[in-house]
ZADREN-820886 format. One line per 4 residues: number of its first residue (from 0); their letters; for each residue z, y, x of C-alpha. Coordinates in pm, whole numbers, plus 50000, padded with zeros to 5 digits. Example, Ala and Ser with C-alpha at 12.3 -4.5 7.8 and 13.67 -1.06 7.14 Angstrom:
% residues 2
0 = AS = 50780:49550:51230  50714:49894:51367
//
This chain:
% residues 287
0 = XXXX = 62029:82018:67660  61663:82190:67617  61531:82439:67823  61647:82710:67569
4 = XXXX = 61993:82597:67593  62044:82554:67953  61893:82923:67936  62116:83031:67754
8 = XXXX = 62399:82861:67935  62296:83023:68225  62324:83339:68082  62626:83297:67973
12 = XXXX = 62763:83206:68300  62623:83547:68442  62779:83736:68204  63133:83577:68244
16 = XXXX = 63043:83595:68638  62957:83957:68593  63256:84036:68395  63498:83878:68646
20 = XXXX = 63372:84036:68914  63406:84399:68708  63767:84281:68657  63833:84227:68991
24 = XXXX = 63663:84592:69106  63863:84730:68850  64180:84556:68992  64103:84636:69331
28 = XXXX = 64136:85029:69317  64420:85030:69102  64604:84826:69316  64467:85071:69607
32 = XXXX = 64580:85368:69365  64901:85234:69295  64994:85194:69684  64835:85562:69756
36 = XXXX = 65031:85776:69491  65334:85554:69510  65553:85879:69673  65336:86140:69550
40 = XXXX = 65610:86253:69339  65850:86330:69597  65634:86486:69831  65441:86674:69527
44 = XXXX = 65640:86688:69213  65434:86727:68912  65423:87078:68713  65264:87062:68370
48 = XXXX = 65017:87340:68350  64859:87357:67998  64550:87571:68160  64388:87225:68309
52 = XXXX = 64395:87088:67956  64256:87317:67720  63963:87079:67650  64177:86816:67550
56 = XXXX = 64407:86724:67247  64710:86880:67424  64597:87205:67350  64690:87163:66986
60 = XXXX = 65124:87186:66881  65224:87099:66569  65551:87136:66404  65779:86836:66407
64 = XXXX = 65857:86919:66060  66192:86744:66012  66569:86728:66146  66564:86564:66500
68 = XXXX = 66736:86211:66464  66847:85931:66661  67005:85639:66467  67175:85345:66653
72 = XXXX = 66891:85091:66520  66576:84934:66687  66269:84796:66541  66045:84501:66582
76 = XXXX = 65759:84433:66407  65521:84161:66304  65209:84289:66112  65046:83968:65981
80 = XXXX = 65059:83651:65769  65100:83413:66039  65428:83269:66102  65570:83388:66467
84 = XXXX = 65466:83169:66737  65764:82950:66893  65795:83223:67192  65801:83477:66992
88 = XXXX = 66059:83354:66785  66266:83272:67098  66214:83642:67216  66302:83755:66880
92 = XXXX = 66635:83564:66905  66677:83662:67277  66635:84028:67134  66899:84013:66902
96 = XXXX = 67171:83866:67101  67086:84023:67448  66931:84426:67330  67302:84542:67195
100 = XXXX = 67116:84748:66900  67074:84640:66486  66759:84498:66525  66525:84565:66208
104 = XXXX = 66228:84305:66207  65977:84496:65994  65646:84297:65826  65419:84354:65625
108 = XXXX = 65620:84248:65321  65902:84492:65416  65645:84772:65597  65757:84969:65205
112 = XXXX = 66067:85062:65222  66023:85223:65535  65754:85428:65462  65848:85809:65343
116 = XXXX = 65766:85939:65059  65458:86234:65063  65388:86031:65427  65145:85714:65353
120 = XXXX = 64974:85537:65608  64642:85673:65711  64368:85449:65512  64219:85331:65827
124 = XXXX = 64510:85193:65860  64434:84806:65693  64146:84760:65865  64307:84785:66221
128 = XXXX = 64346:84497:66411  64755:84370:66439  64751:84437:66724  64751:84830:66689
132 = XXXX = 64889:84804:66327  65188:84764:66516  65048:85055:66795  65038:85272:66491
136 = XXXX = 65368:85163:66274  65554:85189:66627  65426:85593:66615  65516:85593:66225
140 = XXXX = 65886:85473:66238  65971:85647:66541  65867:86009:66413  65973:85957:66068
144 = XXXX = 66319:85726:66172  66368:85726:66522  66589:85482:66721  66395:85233:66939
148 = XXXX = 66124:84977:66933  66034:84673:67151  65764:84426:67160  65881:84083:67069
152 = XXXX = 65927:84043:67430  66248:83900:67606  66459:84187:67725  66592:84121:68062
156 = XXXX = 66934:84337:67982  67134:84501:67677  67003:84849:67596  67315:84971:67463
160 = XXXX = 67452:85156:67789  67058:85320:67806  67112:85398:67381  67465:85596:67472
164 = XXXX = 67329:85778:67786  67024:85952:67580  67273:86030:67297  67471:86244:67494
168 = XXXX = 67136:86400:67648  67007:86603:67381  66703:86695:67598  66595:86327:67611
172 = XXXX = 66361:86261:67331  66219:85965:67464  66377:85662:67729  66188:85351:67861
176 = XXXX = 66123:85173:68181  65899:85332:68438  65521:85249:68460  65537:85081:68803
180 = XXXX = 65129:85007:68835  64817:85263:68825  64633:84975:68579  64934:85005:68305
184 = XXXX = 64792:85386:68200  64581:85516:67924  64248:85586:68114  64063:85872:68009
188 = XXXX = 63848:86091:68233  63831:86427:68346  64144:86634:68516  64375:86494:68219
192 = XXXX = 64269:86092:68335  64301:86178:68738  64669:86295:68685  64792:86006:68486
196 = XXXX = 64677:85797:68746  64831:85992:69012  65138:86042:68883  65106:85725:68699
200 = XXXX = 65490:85642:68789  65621:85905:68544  65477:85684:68208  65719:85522:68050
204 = XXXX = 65658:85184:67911  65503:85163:67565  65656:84801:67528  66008:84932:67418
208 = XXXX = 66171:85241:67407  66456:85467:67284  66286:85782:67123  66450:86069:66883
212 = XXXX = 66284:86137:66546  66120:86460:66447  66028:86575:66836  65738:86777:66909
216 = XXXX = 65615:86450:67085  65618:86216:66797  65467:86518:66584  65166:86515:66847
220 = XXXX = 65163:86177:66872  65103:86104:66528  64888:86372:66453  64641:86271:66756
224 = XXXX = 64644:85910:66620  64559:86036:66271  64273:86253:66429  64128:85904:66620
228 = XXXX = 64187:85726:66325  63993:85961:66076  63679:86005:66314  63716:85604:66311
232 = XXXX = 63751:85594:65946  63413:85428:65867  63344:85219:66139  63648:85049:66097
236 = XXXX = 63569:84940:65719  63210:84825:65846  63431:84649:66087  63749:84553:66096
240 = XXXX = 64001:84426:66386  64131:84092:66251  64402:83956:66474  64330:84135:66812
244 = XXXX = 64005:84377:66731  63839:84179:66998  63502:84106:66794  63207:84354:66966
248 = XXXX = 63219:84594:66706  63549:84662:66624  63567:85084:66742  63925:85058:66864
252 = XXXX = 64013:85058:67205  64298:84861:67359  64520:85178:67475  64342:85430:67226
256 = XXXX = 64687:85481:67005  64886:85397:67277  64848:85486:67639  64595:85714:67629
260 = XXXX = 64778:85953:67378  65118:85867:67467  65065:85929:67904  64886:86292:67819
264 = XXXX = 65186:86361:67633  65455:86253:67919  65306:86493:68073  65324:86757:67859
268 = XXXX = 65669:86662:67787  65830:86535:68092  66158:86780:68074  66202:86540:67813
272 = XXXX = 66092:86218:67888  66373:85945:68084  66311:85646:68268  66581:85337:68283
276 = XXXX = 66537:85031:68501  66762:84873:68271  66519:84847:67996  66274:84639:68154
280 = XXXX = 66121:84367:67951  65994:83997:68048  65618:84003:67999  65528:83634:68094
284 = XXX = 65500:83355:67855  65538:83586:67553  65287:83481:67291
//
């Protein structure tokens, strides 16, 4: 190796060095928020007050412009050409003989006949990454369809007690696990970013969930990722996400469809949002 190549090894090794240790800050007070808000709910119980938000998408209701639904059925999805990897095509069998729901396995070859008419995707839409294809198509089917969605992750119990409890509740419009660590949020800053953190154990789990069509949630939802997605619109074609958007241009972030639309609207929404133990999912060994 010449001198310009052990340079730039060493360089390299600083910048992996330097983005451990960032990891490991970053770890370090989540973990420390995690254990300081962990009863924070019982000794303050959260009250949504729109007034702290009015600089922030919440602000903005929007119709949810259809009949409210919630069909026994729960999707799955798989957004590219590459065949699923053996674990995920033992979760996918795990899913349909443990989760107690008609599982629909959408891809890209069946994505059509689940799209509504007058409804199209947004056209940033092919040049996301899989990855949040499947962050946006989860968003998609459950405002349009409802029902529930999971990862292709191995579901540690049948969901079909959780399915009949929030059919009964006609106040639930959403059900999921609990968000048990302060790192699993959206992060966003301001007031809107400190509360999700403290009251981080009221987010469900964007992994798998029951959720009602037609709510004023999934209206919001989609709406706000349409709004990211059309500010986004021409970045994305100068650079698309390939398989995971992890290239240095790609102008998605991780959560930005997910967690940090989907926590600000728990809030807003709480009377309505459920949390069930029983739907916990088994995130080791997945891909």
């Amino acid at each position: 190796m010449g001198m310009l190549g052990a340079a730039r090894e060493v360089k390299h090794l600083g910048f992996v060095a330097n983005k451990r240790l960032r990891r490991g800050l970053r770890r370090a007070k989540f973990d420390l928020a995690t254990a300081a808000f962990r009863d924070v709910e019982r000794i303050r119980p959260y009250i949504y007050r729109p007034e702290l938000y009015v600089d922030t998408f919440l602000a903005k209701d929007f119709s949810p412009g259809g009949l409210s639904e919630f069909p026994r059925q729960i999707f799955a999805m798989w957004t590219g050409d590459n065949p699923l990897t053996p674990s995920r095509a033992r979760n996918l069998a795990d899913i349909e003989q443990r989760i107690g729901l008609p599982l629909t396995l959408v891809t890209q070859h069946t994505l059509d006949q689940w799209l509504v008419p007058g409804y199209p995707l947004h056209p940033a839409y092919e040049n996301l990454s899989l990855i949040h294809r499947s962050d946006y198509l989860r968003g998609y089917l459950m405002h349009h369809h409802g029902g529930a969605y999971v990862d292709i992750k191995r579901p540690l119990n049948s969901w079909a007690q959780s399915f009949d409890q929030m059919a009964v509740d006609q106040r639930a419009w959403v059900t999921s696990y609990a968000t048990s660590h302060a790192n699993w949020v959206g992060k966003l800053h301001g007031r809107l970013g400190r509360d999700i953190v403290i009251w981080h154990r009221l987010m469900f789990g964007k992994s798998g969930f029951l959720m009602r069509s037609h709510t004023p949630l999934t209206a919001e939802w989609m709406a706000q990722m349409d709004a990211i997605l059309d500010e986004l619109l021409e970045p994305l074609a100068a650079h698309p996400g390939g398989v995971y958007g992890d290239s240095g241009q790609y102008p998605v972030s991780w959560t930005d469809l997910l967690g940090r639309v989907l926590d600000p609207l728990t809030l807003k929404h709480l009377d309505h949002v459920r949390r069930d133990h029983r739907m916990l999912l088994d995130f080791t060994d997945y891909r």
